[in-house]
SEMARLO-132489 format. One record per residue (C-alpha): x, y, z. Coordinates in pm, 1 decimal, m for minus. Example, Ala and Ser with C-alpha at 12.3 -4.5 7.8 and 13.67 -1.06 7.14 Angstrom:
<tigus>
<tigu xx="1230.0" yy="m450.0" zz="780.0"/>
<tigu xx="1367.0" yy="m106.0" zz="714.0"/>
</tigus>
This chain:
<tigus>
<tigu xx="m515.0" yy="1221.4" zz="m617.2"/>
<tigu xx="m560.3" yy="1359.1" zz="m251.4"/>
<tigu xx="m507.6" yy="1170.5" zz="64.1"/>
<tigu xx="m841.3" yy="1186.4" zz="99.8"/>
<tigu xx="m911.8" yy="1026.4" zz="m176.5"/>
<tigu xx="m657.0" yy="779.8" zz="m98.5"/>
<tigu xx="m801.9" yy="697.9" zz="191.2"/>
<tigu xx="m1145.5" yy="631.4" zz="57.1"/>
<tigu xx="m977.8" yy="388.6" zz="m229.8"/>
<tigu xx="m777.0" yy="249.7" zz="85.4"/>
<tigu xx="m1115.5" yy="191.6" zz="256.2"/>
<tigu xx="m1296.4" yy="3.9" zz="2.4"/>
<tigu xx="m1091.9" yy="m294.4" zz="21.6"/>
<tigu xx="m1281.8" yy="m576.5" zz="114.5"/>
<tigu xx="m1242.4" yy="m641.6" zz="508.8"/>
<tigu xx="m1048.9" yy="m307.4" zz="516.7"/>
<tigu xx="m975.5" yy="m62.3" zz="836.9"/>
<tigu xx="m785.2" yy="207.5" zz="979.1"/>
<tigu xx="m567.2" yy="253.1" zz="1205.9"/>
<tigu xx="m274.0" yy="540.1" zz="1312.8"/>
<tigu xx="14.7" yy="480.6" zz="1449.4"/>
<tigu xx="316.0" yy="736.0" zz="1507.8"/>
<tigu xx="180.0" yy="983.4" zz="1303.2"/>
<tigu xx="125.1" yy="734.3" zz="1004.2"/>
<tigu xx="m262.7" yy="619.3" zz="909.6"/>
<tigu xx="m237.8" yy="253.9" zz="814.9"/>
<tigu xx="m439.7" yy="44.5" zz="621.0"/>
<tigu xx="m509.7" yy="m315.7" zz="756.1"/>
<tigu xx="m664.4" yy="m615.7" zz="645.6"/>
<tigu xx="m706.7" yy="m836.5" zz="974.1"/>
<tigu xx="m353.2" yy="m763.5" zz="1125.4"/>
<tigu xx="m177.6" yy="m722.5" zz="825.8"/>
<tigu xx="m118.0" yy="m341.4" zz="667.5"/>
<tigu xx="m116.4" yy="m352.5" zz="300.0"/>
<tigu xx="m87.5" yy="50.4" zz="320.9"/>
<tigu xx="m40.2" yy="376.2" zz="468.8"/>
<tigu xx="m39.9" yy="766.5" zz="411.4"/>
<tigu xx="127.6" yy="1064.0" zz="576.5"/>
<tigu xx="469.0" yy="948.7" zz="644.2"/>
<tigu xx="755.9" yy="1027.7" zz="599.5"/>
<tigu xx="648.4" yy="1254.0" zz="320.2"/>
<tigu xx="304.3" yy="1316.6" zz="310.9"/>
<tigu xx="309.5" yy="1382.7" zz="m88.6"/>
<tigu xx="363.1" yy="970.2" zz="m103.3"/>
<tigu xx="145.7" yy="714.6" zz="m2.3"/>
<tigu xx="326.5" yy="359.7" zz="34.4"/>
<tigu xx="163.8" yy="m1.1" zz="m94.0"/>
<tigu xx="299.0" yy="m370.9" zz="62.3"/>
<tigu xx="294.3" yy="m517.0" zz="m254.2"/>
<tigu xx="476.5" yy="m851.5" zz="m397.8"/>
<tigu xx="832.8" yy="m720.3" zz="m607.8"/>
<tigu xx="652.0" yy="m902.3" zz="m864.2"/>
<tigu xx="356.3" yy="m662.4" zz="m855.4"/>
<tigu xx="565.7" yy="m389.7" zz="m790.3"/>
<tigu xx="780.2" yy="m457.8" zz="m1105.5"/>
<tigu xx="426.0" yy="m460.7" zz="m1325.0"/>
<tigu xx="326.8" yy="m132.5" zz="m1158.2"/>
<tigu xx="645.7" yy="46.4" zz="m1209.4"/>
<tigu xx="662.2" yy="m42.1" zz="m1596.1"/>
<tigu xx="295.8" yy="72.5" zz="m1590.5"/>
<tigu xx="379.1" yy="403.4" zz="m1490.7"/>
<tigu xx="730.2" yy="450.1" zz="m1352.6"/>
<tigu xx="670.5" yy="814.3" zz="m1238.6"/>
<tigu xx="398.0" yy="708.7" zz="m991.6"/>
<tigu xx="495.8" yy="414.9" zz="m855.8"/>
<tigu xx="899.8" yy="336.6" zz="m725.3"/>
<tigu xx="1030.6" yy="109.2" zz="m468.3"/>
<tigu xx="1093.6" yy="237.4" zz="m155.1"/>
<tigu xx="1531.2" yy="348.2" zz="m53.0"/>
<tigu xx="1660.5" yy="24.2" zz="124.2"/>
<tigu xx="1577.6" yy="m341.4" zz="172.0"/>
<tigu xx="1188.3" yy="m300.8" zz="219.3"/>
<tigu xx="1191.5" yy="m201.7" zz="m201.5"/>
<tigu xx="1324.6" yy="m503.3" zz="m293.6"/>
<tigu xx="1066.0" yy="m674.8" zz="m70.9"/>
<tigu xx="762.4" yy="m515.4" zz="m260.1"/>
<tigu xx="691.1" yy="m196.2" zz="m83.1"/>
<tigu xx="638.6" yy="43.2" zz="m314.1"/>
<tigu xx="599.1" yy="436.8" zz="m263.3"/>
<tigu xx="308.0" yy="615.6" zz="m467.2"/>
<tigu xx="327.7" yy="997.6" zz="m601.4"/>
<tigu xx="m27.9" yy="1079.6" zz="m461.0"/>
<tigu xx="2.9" yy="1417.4" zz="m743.9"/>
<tigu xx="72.4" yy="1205.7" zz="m1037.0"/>
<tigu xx="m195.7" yy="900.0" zz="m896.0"/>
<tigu xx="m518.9" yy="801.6" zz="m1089.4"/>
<tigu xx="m814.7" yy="599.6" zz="m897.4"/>
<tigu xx="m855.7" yy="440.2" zz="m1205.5"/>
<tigu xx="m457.2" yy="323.8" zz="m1206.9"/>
<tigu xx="m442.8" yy="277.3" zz="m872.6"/>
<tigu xx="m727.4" yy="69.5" zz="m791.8"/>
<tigu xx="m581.0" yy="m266.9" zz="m928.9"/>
<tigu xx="m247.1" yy="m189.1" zz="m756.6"/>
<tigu xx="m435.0" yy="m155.9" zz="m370.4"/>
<tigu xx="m634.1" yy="m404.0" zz="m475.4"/>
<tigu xx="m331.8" yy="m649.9" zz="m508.3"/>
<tigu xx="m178.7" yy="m500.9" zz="m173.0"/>
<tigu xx="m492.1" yy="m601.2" zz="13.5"/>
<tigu xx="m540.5" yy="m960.1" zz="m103.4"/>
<tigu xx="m187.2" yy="m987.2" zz="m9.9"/>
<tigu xx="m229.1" yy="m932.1" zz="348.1"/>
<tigu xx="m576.3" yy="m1075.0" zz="362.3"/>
<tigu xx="m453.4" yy="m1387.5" zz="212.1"/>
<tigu xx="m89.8" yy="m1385.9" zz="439.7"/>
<tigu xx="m79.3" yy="m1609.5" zz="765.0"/>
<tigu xx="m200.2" yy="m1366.0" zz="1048.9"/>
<tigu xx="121.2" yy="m1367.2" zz="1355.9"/>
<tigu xx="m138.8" yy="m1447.0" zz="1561.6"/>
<tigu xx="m223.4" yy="m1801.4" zz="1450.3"/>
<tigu xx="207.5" yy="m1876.0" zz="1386.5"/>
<tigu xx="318.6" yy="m2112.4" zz="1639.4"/>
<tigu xx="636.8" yy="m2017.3" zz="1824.6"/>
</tigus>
């Protein structure tokens, strides 16, 4: 899979859009970015997933999908070998990533 094609997959989410920010295209439903491409290796893509969708898509195939180094793995997020990445694979996974932020509370409506 390319970036490009990525990027198309990224953009057929329902409600979907792009966005860049510090050199990094991100993928946003409302406020909420359930993806992005280009950094810090631009070979990976990385999906906001739940750890419980992460752990399904790493047993699915474990040398596409890993949890990203740190904290934010263990939260979900979830780095994608774009070389080794099928649409027809990845499709469900994005697909989870963007109901996830389009169905998570939007910071702007939180009350301080």
């Amino acid at each position: 899979m390319t970036a490009d094609d990525f990027r198309q997959l990224a953009l057929s989410q329902l409600n979907a859009r792009v966005a860049s920010r510090l050199g990094t295209i991100e993928f946003l439903v409302g406020d909420k970015v359930f993806a992005t491409l280009g950094a810090p290796d631009p070979a990976f893509a990385v999906l906001r997933l739940s750890p419980e969708d992460q752990a399904g898509a790493m047993a699915a195939a474990p040398g596409v999908f890993s949890p990203q180094a740190g904290g934010a793995g263990a939260r979900g997020v979830t780095c994608v070998r774009l070389a080794l990445a099928q649409a027809e694979l990845l499709k469900p996974v994005m697909a989870k990533a963007a109901a996830r932020a389009r169905n998570s509370k939007s910071a702007f409506t939180r009350l301080a």
